[in-house]
DSSP file (Angstrom, degrees, kcal/mol; ACC not computed):
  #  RESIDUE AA STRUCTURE BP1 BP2  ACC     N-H-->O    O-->H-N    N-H-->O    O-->H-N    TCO  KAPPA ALPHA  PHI   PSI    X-CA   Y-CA   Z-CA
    1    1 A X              0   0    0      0, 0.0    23,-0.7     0, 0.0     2,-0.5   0.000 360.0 360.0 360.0 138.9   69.8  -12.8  -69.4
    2    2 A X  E     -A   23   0A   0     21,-0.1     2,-0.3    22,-0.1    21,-0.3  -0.942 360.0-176.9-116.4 130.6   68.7  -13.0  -65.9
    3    3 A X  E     -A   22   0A   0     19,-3.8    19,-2.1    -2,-0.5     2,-0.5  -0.987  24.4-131.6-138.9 127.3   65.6  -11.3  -64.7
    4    4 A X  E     -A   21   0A   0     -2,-0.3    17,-0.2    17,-0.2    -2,-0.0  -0.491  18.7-154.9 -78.0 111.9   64.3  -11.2  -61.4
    5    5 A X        +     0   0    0     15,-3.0    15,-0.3    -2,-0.5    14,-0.3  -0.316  24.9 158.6 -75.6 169.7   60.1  -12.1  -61.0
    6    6 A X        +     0   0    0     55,-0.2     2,-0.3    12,-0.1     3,-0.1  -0.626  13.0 179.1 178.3 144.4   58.4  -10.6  -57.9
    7    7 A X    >   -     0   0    0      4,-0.3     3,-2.7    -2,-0.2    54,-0.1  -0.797  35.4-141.4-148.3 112.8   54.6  -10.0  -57.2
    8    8 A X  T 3  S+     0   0    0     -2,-0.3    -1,-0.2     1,-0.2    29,-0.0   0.979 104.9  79.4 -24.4 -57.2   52.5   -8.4  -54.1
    9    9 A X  T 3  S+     0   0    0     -3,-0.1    -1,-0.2    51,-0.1     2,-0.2   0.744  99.7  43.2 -47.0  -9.8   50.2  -11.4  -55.3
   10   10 A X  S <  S-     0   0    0     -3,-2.7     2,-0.2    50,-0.1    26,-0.1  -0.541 106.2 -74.5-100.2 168.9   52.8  -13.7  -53.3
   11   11 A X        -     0   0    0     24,-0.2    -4,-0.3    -2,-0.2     2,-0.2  -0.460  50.1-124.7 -43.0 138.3   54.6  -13.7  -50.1
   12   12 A X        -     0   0    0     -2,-0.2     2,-0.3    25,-0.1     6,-0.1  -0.534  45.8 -84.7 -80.3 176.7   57.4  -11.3  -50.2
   13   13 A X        -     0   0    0      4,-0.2    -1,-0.1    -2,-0.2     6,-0.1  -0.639  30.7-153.5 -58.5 122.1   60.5  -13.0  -49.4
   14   14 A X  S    S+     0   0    0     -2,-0.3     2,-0.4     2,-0.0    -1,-0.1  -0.037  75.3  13.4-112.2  34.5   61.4  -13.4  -45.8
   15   15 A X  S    S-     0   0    0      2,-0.2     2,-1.3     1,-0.0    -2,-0.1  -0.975 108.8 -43.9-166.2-158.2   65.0  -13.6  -46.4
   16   16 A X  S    S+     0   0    0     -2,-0.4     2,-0.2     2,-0.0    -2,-0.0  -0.108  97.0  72.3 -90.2  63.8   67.6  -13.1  -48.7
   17   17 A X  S    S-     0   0    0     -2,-1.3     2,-0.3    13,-0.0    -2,-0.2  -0.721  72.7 -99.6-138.3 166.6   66.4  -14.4  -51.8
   18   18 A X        -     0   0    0     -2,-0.2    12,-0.4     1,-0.2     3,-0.2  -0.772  22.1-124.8-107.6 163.9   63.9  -13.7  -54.6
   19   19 A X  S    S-     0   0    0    -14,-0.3    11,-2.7    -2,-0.3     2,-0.3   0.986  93.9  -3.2 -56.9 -49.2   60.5  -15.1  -55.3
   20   20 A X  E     - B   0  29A   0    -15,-0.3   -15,-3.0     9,-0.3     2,-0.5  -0.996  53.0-154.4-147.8 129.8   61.6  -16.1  -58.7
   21   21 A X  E     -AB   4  28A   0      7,-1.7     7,-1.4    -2,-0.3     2,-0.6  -0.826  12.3-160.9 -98.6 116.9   64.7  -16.0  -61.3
   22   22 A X  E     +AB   3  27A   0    -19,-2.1   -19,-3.8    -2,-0.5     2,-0.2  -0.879  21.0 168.6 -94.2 124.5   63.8  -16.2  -65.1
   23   23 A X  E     -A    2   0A   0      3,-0.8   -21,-0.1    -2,-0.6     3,-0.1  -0.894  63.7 -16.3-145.4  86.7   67.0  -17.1  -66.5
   24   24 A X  S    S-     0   0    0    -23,-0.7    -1,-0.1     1,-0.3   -22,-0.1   0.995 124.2 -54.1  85.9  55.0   66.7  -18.3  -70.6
   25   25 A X  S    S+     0   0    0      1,-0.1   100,-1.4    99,-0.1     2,-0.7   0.603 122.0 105.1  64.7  10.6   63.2  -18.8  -70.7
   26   26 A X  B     -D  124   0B   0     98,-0.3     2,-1.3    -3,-0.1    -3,-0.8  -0.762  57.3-148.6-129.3 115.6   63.3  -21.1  -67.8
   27   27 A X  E     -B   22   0A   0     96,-2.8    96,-0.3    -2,-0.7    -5,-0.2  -0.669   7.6-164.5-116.9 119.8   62.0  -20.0  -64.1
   28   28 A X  E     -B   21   0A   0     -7,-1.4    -7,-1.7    -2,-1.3     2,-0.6  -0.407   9.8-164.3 -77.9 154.9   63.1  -21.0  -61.2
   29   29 A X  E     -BC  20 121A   0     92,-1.2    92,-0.8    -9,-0.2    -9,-0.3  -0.911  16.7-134.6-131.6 107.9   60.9  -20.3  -57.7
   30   30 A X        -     0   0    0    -11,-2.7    91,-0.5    -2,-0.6    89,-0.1   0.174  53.1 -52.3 -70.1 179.0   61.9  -20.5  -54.8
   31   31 A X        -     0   0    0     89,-0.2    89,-0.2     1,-0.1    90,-0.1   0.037  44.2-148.6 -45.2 166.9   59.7  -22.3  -52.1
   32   32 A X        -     0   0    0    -22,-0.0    26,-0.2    88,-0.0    25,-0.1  -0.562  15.5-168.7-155.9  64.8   56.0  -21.3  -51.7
   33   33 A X        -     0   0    0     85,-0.2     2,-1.1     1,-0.1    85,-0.2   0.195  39.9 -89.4 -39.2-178.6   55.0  -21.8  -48.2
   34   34 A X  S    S+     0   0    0     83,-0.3     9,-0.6    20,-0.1     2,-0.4  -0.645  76.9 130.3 -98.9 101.8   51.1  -21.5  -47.3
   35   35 A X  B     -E   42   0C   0     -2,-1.1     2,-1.0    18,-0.3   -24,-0.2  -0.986  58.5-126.6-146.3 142.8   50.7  -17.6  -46.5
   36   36 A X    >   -     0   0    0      5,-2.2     2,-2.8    -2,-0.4     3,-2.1  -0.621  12.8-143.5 -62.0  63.9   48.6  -15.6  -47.5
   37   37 A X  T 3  S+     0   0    0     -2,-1.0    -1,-0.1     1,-0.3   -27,-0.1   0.364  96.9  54.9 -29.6 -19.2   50.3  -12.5  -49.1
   38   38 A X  T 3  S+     0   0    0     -2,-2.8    -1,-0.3     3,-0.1   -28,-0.0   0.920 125.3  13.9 -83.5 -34.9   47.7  -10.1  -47.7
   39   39 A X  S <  S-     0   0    0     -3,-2.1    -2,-0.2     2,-0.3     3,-0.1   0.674  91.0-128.2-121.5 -16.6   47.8  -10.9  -44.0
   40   40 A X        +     0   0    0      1,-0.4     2,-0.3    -4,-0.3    -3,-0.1   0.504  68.3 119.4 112.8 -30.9   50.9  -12.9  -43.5
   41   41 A X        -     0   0    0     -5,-0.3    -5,-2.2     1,-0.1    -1,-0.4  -0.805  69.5-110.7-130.4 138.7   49.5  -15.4  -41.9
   42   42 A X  B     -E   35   0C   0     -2,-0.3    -7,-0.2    -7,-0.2     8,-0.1  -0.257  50.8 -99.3 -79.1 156.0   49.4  -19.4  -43.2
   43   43 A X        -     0   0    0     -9,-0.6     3,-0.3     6,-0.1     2,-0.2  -0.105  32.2-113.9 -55.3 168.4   45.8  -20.6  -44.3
   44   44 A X  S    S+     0   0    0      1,-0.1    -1,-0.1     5,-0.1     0, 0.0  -0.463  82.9  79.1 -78.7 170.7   43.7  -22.3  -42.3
   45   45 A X  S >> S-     0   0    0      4,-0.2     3,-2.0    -2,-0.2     4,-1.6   0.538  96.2-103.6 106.0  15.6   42.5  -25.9  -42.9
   46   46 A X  H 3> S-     0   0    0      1,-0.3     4,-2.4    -3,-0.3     5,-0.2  -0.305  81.9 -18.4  90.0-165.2   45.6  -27.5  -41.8
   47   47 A X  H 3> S+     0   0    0      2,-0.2     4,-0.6     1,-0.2    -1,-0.3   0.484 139.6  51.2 -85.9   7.2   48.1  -28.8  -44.2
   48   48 A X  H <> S+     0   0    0     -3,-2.0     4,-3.1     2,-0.1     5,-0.2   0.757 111.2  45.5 -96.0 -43.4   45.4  -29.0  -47.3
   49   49 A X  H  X S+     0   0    0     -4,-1.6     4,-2.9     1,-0.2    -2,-0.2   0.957 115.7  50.9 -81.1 -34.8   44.3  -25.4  -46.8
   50   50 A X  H  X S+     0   0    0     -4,-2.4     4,-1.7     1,-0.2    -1,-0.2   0.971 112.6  46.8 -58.6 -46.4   48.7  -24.6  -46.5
   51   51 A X  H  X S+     0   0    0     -4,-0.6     4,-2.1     2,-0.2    -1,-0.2   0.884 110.5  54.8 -67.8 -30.9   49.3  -26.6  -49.9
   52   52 A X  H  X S+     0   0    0     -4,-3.1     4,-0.9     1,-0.3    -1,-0.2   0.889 113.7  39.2 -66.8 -31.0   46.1  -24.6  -51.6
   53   53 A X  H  X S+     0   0    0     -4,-2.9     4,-0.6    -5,-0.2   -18,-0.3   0.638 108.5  63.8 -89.1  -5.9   47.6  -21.2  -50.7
   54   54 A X  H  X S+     0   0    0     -4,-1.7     4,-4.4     2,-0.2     3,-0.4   0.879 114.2  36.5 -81.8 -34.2   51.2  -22.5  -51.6
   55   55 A X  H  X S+     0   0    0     -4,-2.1     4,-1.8     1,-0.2    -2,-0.2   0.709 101.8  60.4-129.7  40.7   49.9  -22.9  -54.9
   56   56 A X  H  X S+     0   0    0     -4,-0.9     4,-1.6     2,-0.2    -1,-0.2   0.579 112.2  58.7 -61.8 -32.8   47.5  -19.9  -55.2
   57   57 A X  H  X S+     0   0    0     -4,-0.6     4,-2.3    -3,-0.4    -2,-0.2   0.963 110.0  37.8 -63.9 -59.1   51.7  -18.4  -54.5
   58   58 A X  H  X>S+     0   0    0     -4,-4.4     4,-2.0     2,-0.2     5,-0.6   1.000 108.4  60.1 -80.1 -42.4   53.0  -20.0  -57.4
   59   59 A X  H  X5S+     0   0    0     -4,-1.8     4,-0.8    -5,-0.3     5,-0.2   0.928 112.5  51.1 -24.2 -55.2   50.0  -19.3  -59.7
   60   60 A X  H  X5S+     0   0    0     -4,-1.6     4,-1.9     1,-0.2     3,-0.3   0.962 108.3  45.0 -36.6 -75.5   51.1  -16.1  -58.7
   61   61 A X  H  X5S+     0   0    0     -4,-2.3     4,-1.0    -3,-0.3    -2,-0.2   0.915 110.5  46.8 -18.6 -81.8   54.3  -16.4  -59.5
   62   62 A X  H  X5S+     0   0    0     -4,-2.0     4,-0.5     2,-0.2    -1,-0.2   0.557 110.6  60.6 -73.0  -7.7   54.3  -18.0  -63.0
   63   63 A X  H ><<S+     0   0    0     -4,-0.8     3,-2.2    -5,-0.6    -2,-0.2   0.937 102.9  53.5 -75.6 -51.0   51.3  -15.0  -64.0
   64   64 A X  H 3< S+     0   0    0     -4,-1.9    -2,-0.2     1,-0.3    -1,-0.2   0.787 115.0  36.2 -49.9 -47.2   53.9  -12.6  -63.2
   65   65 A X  H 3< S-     0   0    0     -4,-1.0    -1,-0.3    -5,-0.3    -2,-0.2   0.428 120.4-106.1 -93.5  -5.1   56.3  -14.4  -65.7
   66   66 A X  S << S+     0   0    0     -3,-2.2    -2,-0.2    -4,-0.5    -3,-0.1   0.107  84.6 104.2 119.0 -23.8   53.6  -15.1  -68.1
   67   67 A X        -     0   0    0     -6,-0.2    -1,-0.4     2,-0.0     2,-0.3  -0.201  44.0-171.5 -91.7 173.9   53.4  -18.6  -67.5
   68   68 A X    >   -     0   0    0     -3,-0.1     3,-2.0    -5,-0.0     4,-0.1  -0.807  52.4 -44.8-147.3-165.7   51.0  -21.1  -65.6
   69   69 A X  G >  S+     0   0    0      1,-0.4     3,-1.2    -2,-0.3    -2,-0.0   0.637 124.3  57.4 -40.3 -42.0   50.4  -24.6  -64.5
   70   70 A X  G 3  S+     0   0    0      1,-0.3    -1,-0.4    26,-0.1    26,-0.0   0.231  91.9  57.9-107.5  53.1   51.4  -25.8  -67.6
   71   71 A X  G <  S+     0   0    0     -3,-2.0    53,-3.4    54,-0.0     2,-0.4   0.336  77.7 118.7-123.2   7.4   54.4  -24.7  -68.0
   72   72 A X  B <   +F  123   0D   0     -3,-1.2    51,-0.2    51,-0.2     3,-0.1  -0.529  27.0 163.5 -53.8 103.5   55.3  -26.4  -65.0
   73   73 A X        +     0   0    0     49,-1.4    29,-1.2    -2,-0.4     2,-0.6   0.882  67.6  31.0-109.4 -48.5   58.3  -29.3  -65.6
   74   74 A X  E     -g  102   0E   0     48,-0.5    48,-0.3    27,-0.2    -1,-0.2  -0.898  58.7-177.7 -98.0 109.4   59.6  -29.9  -61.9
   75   75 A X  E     -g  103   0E   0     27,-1.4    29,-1.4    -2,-0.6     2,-0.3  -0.530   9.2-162.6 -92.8 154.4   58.0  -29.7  -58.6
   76   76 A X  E     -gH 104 120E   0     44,-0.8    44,-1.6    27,-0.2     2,-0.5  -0.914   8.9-162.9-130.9 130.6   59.7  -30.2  -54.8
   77   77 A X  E     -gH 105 119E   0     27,-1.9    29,-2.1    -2,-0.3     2,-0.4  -0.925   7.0-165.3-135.6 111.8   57.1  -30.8  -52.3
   78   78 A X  E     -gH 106 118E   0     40,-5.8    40,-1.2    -2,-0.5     2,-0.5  -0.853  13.8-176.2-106.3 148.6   58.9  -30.1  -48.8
   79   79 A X  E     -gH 107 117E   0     27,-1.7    29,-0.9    -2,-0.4     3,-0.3  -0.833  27.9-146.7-146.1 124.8   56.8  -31.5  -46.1
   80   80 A X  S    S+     0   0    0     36,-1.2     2,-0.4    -2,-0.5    -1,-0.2   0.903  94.5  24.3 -27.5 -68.0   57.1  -31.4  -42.1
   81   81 A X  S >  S-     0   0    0     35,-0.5     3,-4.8    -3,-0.1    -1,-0.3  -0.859  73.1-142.3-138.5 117.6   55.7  -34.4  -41.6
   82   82 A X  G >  S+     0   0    0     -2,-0.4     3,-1.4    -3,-0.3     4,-0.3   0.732  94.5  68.1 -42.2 -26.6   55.6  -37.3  -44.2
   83   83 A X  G 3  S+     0   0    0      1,-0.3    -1,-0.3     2,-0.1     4,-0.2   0.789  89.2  59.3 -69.9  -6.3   51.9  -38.3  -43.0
   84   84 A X  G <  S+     0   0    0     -3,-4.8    -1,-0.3     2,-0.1    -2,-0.1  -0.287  74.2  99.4-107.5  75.6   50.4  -35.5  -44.3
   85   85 A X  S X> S+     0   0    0     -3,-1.4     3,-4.9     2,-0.1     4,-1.1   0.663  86.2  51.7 -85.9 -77.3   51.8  -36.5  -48.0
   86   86 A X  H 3> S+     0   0    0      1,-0.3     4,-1.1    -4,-0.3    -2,-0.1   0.531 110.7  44.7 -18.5 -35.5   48.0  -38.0  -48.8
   87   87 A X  H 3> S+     0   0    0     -2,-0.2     4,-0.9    -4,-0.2    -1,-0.3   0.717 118.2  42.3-110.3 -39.3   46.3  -35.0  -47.7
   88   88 A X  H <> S+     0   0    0     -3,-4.9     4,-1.7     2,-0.1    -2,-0.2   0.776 115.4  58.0 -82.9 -15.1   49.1  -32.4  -49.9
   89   89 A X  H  X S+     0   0    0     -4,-1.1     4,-2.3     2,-0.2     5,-0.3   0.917 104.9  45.6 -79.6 -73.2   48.7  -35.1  -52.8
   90   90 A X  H  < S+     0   0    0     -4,-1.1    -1,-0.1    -5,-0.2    -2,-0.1   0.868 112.8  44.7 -28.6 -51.5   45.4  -34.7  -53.0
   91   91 A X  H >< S+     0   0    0     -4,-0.9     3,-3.3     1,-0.2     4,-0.3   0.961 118.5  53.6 -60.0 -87.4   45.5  -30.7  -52.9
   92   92 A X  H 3< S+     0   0    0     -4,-1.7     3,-0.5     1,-0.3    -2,-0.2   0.310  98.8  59.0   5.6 -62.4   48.6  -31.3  -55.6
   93   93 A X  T 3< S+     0   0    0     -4,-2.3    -1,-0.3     1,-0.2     3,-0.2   0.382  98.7  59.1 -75.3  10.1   46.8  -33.5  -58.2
   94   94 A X  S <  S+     0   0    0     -3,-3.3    -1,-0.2    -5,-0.3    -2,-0.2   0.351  90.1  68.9-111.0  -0.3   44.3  -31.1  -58.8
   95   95 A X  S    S+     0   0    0     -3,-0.5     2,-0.3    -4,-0.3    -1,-0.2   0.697  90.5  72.1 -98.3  -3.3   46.5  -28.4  -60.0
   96   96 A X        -     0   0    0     -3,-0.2     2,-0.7     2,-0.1    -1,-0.1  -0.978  56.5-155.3-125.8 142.1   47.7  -30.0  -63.2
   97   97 A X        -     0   0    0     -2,-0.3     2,-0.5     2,-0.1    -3,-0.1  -0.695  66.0 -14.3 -64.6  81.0   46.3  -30.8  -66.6
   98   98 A X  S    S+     0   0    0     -2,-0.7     2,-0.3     0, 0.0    -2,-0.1  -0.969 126.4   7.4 106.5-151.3   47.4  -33.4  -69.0
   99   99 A X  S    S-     0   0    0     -2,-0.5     2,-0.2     1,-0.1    -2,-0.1  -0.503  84.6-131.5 -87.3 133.1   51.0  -35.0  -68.0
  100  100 A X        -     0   0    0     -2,-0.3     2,-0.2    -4,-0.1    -1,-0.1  -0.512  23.3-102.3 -88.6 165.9   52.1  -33.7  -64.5
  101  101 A X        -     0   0    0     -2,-0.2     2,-0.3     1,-0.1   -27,-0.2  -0.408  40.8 -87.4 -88.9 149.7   55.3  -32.5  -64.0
  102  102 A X  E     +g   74   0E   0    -29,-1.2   -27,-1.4    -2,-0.2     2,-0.5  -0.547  52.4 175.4 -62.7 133.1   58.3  -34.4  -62.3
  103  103 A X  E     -g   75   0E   0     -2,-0.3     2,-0.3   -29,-0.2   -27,-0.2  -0.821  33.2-158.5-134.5 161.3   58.8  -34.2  -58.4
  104  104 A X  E     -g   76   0E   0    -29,-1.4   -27,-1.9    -2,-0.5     2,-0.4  -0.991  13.5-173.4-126.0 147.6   60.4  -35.1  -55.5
  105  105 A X  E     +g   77   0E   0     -2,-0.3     2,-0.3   -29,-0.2   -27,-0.2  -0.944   8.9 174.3-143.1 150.7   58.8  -34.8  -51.8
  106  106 A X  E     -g   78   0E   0    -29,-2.1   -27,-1.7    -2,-0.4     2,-0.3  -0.912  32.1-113.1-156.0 152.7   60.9  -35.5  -49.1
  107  107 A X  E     -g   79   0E   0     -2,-0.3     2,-0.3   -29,-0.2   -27,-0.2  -0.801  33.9-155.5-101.9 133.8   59.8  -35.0  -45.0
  108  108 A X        -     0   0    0    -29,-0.9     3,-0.2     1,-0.4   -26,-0.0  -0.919  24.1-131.7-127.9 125.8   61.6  -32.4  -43.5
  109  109 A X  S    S+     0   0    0     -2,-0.3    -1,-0.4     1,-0.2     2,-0.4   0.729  92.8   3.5 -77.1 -86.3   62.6  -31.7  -39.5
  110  110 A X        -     0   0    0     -3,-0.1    -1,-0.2     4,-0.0     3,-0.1  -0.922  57.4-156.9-142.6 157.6   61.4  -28.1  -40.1
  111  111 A X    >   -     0   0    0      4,-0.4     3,-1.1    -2,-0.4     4,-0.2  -0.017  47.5 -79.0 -53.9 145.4   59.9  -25.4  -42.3
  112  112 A X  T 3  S+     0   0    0      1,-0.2    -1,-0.2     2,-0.2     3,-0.2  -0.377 118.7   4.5 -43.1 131.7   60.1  -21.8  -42.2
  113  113 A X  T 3  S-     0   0    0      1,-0.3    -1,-0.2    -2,-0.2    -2,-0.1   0.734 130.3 -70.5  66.7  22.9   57.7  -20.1  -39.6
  114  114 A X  S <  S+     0   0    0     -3,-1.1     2,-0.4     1,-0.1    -1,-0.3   0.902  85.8 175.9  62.4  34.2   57.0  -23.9  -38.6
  115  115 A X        -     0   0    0     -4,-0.2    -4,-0.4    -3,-0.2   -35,-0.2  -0.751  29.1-143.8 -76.9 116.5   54.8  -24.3  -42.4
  116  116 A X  S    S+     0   0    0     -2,-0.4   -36,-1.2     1,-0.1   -35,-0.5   0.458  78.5  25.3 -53.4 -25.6   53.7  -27.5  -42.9
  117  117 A X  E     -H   79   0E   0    -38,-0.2   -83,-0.3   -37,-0.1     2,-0.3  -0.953  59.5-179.1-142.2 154.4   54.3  -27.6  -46.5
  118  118 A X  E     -H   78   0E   0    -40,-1.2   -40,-5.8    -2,-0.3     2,-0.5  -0.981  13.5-161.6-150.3 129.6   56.7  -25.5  -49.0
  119  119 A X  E     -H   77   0E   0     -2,-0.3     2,-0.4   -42,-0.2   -42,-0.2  -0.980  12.5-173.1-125.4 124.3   56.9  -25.8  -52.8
  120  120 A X  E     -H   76   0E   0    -44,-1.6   -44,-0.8    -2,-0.5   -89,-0.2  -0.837   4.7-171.7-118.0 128.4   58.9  -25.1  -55.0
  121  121 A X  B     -C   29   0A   0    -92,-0.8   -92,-1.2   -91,-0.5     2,-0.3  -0.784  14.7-161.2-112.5 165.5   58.6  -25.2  -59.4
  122  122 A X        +     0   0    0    -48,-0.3   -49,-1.4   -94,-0.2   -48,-0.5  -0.847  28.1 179.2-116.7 167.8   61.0  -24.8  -62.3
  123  123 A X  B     -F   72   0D   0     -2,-0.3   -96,-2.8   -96,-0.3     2,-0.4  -0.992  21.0-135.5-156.6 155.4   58.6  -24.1  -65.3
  124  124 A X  B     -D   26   0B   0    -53,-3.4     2,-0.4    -2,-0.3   -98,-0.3  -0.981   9.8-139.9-113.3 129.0   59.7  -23.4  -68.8
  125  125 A X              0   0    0   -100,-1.4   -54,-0.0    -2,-0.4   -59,-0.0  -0.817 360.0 360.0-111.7 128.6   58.2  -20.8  -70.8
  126  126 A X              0   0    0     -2,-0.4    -1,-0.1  -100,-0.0  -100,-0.0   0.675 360.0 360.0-106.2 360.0   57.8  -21.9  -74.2
């Protein structure tokens, strides 16, 4: 059964997609630029302050499906420009507990709305 996630506590979608599909206990998320669901508008502080609010997004996200940070098994960490990985890495490692999740980050020519970083989970609900 497939059930469609959404929350105000996010970004709405700026296209034609959903935030998140829960499909068999297992939810997929689409990207999680950094903006701020109230205003719109990416954080400040550069590509650390973008990575914190992308995943203040998905926190968002996985409350709304029940889940949190650990229920997190894959990450994709899309990023403008590879030099600021160290500086989204940082942000990153502080958002899991225990065994981190598997990922890929790959540099990217460019983001929606020109965002310096976008993230994306699947997470498993268990």
């Amino acid at each position: 059964m497939k059930k469609v996630i959404s929350t105000t506590n996010a970004p709405a979608a700026i296209g034609p997609y959903s935030q998140a599909v829960l499909v068999n206990n297992i939810l997929y998320a689409s990207g999680q630029l950094g903006l701020d669901p109230k205003t719109g508008e990416f954080a400040e502080g550069g590509v650390t302050g973008q990575t914190e609010q992308s995943f203040k997004n998905i926190k968002a996200i996985l409350a709304e499906a029940g889940m949190d940070m650990s229920n997190v098994v894959k990450t994709t960490c899309f990023l403008s420009d590879m030099a600021d990985f160290a500086a989204m890495n940082e942000v990153y490692a502080k958002q899991f507990e225990g065994a981190f999740p598997a990922r890929s980050a790959v540099a990217v020519k460019t983001l929606p709305k020109n965002g310096l970083v976008e993230i994306e989970i699947i997470a498993i609900k268990d």
